[in-house]
N, C-alpha and C positions, 0 to 999 in steps of 0.2 A: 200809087202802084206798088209801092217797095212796103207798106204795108199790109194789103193784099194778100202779096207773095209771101212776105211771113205769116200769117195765119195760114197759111196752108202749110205749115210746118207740125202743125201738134200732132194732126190725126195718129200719125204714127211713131211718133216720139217714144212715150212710153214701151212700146214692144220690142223696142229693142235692146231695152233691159233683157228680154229671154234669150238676147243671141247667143250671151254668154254659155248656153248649154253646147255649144259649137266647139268649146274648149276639152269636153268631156273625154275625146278619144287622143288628144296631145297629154304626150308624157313632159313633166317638166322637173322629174328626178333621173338621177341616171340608177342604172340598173346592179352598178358595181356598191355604191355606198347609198344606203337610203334616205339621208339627209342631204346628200350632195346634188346640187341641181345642175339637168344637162345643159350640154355647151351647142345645141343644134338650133341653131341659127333659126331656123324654120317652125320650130312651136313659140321660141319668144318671138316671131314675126307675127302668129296668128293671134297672140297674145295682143300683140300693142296694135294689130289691127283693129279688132274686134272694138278693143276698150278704147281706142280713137273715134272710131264710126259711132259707139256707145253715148262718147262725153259729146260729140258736137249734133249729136242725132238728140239728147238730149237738152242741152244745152239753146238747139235753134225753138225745139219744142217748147219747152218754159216759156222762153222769150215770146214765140206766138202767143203762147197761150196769157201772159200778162199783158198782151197789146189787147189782148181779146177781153179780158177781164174787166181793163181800163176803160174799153168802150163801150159796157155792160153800165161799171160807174159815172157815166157820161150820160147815160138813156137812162137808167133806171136807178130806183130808191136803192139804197145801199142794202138792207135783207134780202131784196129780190136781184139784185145782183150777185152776192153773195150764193143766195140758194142758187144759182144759175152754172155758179162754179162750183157747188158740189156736186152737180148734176155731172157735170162736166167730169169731174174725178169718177162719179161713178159707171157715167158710161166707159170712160175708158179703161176703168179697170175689166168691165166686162166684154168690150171687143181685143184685150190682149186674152183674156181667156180662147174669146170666140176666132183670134187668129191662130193663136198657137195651138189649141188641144183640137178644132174643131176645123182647123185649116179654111177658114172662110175669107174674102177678101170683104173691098168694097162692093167692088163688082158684084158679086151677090145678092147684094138689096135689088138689085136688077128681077133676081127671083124670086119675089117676095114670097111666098108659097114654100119652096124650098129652103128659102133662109130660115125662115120661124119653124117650119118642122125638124130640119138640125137642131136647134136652140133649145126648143122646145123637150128635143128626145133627149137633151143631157143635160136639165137642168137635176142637179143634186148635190151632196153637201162639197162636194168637191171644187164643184164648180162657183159653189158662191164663195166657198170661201178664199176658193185663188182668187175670182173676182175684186170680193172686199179688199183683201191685200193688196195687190195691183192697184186699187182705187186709194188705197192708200199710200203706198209708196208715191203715185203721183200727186197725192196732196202734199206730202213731207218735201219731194223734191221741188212742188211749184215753192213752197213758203220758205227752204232755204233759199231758192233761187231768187226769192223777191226780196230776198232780206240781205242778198247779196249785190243785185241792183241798187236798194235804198241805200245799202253802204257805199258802195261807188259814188253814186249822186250826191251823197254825202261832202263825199272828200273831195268831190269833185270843185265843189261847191268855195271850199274851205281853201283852195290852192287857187279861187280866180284873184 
């Protein structure tokens, strides 16, 4: 059951790298010296919220997503696992596109019809290329992420 319940952590791991645009309208200089950063309680709270919900929203994601990986390596040949997880990077770089610019959920696939005529009307270089990006950052951060597991395991190993 408790690995279940982590896989259902990825889908939306990634997109919440884009919260950080939430920060756009917080000042975090004060208005008297330009170097100087303000003392208002209230944008360094939005701050360390955002980038808290960010690390463990990311953080749970990875981890599904390497449980998910491993059992990709357990069923199947190692290329075809592999291409499985690049699939993987690249849908999800393309439903952070299709959440954020295109405001689609899951829910959505519900209307299939309406899903793919959004998708469809904004496909252009914009869009693939936040795509690609997106698809990348999630590649970059699964492979620190697993290199940061193996190192734990590591040490773990080393200290029994």
């Amino acid at each position: 059951m408790a690995r279940r319940s982590l896989a259902d952590f990825f889908p939306n791991a990634p997109y919440l790298i884009t919260d950080f645009i939430h920060l756009q309208h917080i000042t975090f200089y004060t208005n008297e010296t330009p170097n100087l950063y303000t003392t208002n309680f209230w944008s360094w709270l939005g701050l360390f919220q955002i980038g808290a919900a960010v690390f463990i929203g990311l953080f749970s994601g990875m981890l599904s997503l390497w449980i998910i990986h491993h059992r990709f390596l357990k069923r199947l040949i190692s290329p075809i696992a592999e291409f499985a997880l690049l699939m993987i990077f690249i849908s999800s770089g393309a439903a952070v596109y299709i959440g954020r610019f295109l405001r689609l959920n899951s829910w959505d696939l519900f209307y299939p019809a309406h899903f793919i005529t959004q998708i469809t009307g904004h496909i252009n270089s914009f869009s693939i290329a936040f795509s690609l990006m997106s698809a990348a950052a999630v590649g970059i951060e699964y492979c620190f992420f697993s290199v940061l597991l193996m190192t734990a395991a590591k040490i773990s190993r080393l200290h029994r």
